[in-house]
C-alpha positions in Angstrom: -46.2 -24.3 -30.8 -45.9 -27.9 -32.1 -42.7 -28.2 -35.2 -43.2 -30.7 -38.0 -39.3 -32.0 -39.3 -39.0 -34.5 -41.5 -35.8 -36.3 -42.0 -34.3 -39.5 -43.3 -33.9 -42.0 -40.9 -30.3 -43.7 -41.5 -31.2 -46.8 -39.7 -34.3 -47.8 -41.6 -33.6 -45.5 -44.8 -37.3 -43.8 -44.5 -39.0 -40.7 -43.6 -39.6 -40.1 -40.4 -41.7 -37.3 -38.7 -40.1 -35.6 -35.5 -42.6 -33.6 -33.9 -40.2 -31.2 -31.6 -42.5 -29.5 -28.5 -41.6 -26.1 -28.2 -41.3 -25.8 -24.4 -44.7 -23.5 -23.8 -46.8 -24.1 -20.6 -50.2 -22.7 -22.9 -50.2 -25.8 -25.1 -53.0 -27.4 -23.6 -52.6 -30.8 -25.2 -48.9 -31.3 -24.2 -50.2 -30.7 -20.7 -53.1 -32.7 -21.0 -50.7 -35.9 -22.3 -48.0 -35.2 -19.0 -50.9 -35.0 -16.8 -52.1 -38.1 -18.2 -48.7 -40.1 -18.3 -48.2 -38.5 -15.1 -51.4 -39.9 -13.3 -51.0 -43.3 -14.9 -47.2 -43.6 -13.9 -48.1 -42.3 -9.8 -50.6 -45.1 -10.3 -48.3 -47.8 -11.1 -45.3 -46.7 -9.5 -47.5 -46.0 -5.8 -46.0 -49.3 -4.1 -42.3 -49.2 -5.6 -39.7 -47.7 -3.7 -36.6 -48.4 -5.9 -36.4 -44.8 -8.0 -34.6 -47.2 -10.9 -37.6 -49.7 -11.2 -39.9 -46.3 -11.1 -38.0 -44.8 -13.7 -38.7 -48.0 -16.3 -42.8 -47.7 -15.9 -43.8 -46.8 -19.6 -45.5 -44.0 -18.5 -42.3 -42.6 -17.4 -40.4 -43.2 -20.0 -42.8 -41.4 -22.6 -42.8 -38.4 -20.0 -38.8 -38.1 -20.6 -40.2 -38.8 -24.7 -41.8 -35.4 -24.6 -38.2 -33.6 -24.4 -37.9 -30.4 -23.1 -41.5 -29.5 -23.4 -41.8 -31.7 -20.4 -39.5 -30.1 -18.4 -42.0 -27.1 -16.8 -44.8 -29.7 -16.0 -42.5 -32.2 -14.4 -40.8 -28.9 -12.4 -44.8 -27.7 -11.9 -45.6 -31.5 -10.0 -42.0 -31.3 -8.1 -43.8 -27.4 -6.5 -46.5 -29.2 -5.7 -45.8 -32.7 -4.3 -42.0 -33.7 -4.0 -41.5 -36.4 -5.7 -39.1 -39.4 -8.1 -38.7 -37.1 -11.3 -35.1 -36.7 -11.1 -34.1 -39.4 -13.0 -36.5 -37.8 -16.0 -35.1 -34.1 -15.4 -31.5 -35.3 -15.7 -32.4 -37.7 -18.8 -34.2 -34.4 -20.6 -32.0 -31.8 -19.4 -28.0 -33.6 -19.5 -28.1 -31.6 -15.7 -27.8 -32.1 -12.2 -28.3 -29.2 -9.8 -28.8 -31.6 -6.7 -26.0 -31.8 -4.9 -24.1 -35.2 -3.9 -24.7 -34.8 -0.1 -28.6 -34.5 -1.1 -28.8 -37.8 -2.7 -32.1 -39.4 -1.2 -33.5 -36.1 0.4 -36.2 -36.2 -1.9 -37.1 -32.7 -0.6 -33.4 -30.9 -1.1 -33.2 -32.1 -4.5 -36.6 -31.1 -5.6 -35.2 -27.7 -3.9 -32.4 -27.8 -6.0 -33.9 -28.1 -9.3 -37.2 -25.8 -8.6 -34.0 -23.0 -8.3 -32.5 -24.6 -11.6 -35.9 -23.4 -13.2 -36.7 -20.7 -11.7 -32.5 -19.4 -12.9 -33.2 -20.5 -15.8 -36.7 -19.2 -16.7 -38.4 -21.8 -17.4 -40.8 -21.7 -13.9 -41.0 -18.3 -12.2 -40.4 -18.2 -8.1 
């Protein structure tokens, strides 16, 4: 379920809409749009090493847009293929499960956060 706010923008002094996601794996359009930034941003990001330069692709940078409604897709692709989105899950979440001594072990710290989802509910075991 999608929630229309409107609110006066300070910095312009206008209406803007914020669309806020509710997090809900059954919206098929929210899924459809990370699978698509998602795709694009593998894409671009396949001969970059540097996590910081893979974190700046556009793509990636609307993925952390879509807010927590992001969060069980981007948990969904970690299940599935280990991979550079825990620059995005720290951005949308203000977290870090991964421990220090994990820092590079791209497998331990997708561990890590799969069990921060799975405590928390948001992906189940």
């Amino acid at each position: 379920m999608l929630t229309v706010r409107k609110w006066i923008n300070p910095l312009v002094g206008e209406e803007t809409v914020n669309i806020a996601a509710q997090s809900s794996i059954g919206e098929p359009a929210l899924r459809e749009r990370f699978l698509r930034l998602a795709a694009a941003w593998k894409l671009r990001s396949r001969y970059l090493s540097n996590p910081a330069q893979m974190a700046m692709i556009p793509e990636y940078q609307q993925i952390i847009g879509m807010g927590p409604a992001a969060v069980p897709y981007i948990l969904d692709e970690l299940r599935r293929e280990p991979g550079q989105w825990f620059w995005a899950l720290k951005a949308i979440t203000d977290e870090d499960p991964a421990e220090t001594s994990t820092a590079g072990d791209v497998e331990a710290m997708a561990k890590a956060w799969l069990e921060w989802g799975v405590h928390r509910g948001i992906i189940s075991a």
